[in-house]
C-alpha positions in Angstrom: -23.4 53.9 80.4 -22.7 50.6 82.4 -20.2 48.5 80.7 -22.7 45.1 80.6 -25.5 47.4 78.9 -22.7 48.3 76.3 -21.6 44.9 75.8 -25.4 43.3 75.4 -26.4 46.2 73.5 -23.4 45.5 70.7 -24.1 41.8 71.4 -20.4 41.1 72.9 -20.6 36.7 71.6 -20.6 38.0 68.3 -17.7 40.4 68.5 -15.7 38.1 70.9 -16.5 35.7 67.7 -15.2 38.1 65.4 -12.2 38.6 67.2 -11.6 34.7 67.3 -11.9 34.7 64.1 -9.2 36.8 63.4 -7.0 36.1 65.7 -7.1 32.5 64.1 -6.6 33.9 60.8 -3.5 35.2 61.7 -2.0 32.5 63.9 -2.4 30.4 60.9 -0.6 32.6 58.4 2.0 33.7 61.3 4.4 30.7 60.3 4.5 32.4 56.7 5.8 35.6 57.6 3.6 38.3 57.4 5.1 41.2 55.8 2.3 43.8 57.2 3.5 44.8 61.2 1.3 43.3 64.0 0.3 46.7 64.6 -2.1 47.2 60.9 -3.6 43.4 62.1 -4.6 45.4 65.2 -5.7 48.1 63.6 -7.5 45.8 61.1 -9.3 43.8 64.0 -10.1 46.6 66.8 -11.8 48.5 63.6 -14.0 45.6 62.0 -15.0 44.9 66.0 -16.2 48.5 66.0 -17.6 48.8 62.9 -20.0 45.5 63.6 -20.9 47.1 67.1 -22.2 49.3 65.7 -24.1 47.7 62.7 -25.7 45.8 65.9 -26.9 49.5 67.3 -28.4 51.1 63.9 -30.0 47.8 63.4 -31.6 47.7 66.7 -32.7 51.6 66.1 -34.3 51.0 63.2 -35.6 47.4 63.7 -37.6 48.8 67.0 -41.1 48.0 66.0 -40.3 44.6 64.9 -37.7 43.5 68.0 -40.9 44.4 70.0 -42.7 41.7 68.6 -40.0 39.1 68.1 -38.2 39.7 71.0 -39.2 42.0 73.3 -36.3 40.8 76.3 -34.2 42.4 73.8 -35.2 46.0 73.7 -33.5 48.6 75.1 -33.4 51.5 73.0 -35.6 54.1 75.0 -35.9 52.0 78.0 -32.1 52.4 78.6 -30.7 54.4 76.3 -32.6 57.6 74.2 -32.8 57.3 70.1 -30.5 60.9 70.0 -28.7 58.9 72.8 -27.8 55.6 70.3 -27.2 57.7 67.4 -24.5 59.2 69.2 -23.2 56.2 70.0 -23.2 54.8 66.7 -21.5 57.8 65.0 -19.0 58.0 67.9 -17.9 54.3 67.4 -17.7 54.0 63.5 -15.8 57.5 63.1 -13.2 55.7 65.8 -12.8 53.1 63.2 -12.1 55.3 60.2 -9.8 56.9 62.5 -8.1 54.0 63.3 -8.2 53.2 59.9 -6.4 57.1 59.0 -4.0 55.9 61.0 -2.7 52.8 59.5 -2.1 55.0 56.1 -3.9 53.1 54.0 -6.3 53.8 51.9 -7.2 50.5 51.1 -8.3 49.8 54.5 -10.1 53.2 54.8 -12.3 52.1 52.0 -12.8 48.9 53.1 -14.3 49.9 56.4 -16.4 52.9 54.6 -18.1 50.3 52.2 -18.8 47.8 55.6 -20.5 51.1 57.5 -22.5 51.9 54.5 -23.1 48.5 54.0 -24.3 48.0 57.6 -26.5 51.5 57.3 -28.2 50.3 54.2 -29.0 46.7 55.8 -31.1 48.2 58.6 -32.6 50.8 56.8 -33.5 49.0 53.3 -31.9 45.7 52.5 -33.4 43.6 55.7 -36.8 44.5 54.1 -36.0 43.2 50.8 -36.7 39.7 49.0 -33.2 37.8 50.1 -31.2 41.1 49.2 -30.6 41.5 53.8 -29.4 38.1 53.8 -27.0 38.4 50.7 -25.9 41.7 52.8 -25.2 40.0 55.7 -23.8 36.8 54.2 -21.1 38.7 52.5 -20.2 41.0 55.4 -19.4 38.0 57.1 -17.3 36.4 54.7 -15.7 40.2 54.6 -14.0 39.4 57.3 -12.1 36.9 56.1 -12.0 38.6 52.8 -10.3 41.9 54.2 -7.5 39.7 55.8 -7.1 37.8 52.7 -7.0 40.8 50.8 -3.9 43.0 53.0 -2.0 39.6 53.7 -1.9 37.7 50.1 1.0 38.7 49.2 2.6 37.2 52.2 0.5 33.7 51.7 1.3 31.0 49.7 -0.8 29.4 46.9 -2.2 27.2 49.2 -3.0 29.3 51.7 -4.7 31.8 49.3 -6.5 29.0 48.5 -7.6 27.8 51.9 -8.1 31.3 53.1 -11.1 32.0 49.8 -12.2 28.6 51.0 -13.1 29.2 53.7 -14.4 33.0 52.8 -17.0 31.2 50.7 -17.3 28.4 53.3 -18.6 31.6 55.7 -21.0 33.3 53.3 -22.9 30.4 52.2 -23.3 29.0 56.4 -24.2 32.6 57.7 -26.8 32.6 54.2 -28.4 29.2 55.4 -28.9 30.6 59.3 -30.0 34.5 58.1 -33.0 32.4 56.2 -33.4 30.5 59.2 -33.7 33.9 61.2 -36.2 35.0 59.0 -38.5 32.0 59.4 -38.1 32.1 62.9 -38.8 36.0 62.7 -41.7 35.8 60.6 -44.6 37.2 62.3 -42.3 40.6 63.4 -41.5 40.6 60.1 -44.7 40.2 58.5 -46.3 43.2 60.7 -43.5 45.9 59.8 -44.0 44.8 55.9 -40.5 43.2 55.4 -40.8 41.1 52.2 -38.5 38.0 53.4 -38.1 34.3 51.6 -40.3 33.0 53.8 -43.2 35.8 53.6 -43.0 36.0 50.1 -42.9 32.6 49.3 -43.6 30.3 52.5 -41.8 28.7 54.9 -41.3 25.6 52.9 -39.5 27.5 50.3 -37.3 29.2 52.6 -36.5 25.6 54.1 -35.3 24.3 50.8 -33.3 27.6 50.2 -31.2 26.4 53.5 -31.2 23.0 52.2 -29.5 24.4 48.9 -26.8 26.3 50.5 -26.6 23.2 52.6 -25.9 21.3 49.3 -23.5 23.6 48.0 -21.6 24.1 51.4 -21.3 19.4 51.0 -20.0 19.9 47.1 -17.5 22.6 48.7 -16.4 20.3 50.9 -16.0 17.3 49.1 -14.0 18.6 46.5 -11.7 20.4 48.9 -11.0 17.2 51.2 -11.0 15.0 48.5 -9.6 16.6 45.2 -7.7 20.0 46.2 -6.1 18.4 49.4 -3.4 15.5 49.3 -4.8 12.2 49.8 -2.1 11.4 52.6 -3.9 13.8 55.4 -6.6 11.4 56.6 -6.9 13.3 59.6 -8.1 16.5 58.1 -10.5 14.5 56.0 -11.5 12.5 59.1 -12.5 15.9 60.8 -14.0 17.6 57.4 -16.5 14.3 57.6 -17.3 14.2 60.6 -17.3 17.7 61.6 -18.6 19.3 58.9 -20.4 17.0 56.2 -22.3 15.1 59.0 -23.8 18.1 60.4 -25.1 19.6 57.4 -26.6 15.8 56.4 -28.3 16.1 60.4 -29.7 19.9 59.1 -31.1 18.1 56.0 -32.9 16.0 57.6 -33.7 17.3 61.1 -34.9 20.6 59.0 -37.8 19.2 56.8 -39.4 17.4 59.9 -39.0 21.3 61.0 -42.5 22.7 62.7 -42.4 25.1 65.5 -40.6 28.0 66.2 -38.3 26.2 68.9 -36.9 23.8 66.3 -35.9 27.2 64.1 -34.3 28.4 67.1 -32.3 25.9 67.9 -31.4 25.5 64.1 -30.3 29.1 63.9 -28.2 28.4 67.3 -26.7 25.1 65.6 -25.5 27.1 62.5 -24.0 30.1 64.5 -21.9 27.0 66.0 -21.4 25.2 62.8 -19.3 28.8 61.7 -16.7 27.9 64.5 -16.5 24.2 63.2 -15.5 25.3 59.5 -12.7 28.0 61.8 -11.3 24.9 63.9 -11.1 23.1 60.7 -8.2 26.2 59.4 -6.6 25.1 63.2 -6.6 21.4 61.9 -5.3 22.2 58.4 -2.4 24.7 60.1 -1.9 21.7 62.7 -1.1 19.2 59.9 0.6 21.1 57.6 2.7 22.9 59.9 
């Protein structure tokens, strides 16, 4: 298989994303002392990149009929690669995570990338076609990733980097929740033809508007009360960046989304809340800056 099918097939931005994201995590805990070696944080990164490539190739297997109506520039399963073809592929790539995984001797590990895969599995077989239950899914397989690091390195954080770490966990699920309704709105006619019973099906696409609008809200009171109660008052910097950078664009989305009426503007919503997620991970770079 050519290597730039493989990387557009396991949609490569989002793993190189994933891998940022990490990467990040650990440069800002690094100054702590991490008591795991470097070796489990490679293990625990090369294994959630292959474990998400290959949620992206089950998902595209069984989300055929629908990509063909959504997006059908997108398709490649049985144009470039067979279904028995795919499956192997998928197999092949999550049983070199558990491996990798095996190898690290933990079993805490092991489980956690067993329950993402079965996750993943049950997400593009069932959950995508249930009332908000895919977006939940997907929401908190996002903020897994932060969790899992949280989870193996705790003991070698500090309070307040526990803290900041949970954060920015829950910062993660509700942002990825706001632009997985989005995606559904945008999606909606694919959707509605392969009987998936999304927000914005079941209930309209006003609904679904004011459910992004809500996690909006909540990411703001999140916010707030970090910058302005949990952190010290002395790091204006920090607060200066939280304002600007994060608060402002999700007062923007507020607004710019309720004068929301074509398929474009969803789009491009969707595209600004996949960007907003690197914001809110520049925002641990500013936090490690200043407090380090």
């Amino acid at each position: 298989m050519p290597i730039k099918l493989f990387l557009q097939i396991v949609r490569w931005p989002n793993l190189l994303t994933i891998i940022l994201t990490q990467a990040i995590l650990w440069w800002v805990s690094r100054p702590l002392g991490l008591l795991l070696p470097d070796r489990f944080f490679g293990v625990l990164c090369i294994g959630t990149v292959l474990i998400a490539a290959a949620g992206y190739i089950i998902n595209d297997i069984y989300d055929l009929a629908t990509d063909r109506i959504n997006c059908p520039h997108r398709v490649w399963l049985d144009i470039h690669l067979t279904r028995k073809a795919a499956l192997c592929l998928y197999i092949s790539t999550n049983i070199t995570a558990l491996l990798l995984a095996l190898s690290s001797l933990n079993i805490a590990l092991v489980l956690c990338f067993l329950g993402a895969i079965v996750l993943l599995l049950g997400y593009a077989k069932y959950f995508k076609k249930m009332l908000l239950t895919g977006n939940l899914v997907v929401a908190f397989l996002c903020a897994l990733v932060v969790l899992q690091f949280w989870y193996f390195y705790r003991s070698s954080l500090s309070e307040f980097w526990n803290d900041v770490l949970l954060f920015y966990a829950l910062f993660a699920f509700y942002a990825t929740l706001a632009r997985e309704i989005v995606k559904d709105i945008e999606d909606r006619k694919g959707d509605e033809q392969t009987a998936c019973k999304t927000l914005a099906i079941v209930y309209g696409n006003r609904m679904a508007e004011y459910a992004v609008i809500s996690c909006a809200a909540i990411l703001i009171g999140l916010l707030l009360f970090v910058l302005y109660i949990y952190l010290p008052n002395h790091v204006i910097f920090v607060q200066l960046y939280g304002l600007v950078a994060l608060i402002g664009p999700l007062l923007w989305l507020t607004s710019y989304l309720l004068r929301c009426k074509s398929y474009c503007t969803y789009r491009q919503i969707s595209q600004f809340l996949k960007a907003y997620l690197m914001l809110g991970l520049f925002f641990l770079v500013f936090i490690r800056t200043v407090f380090f």
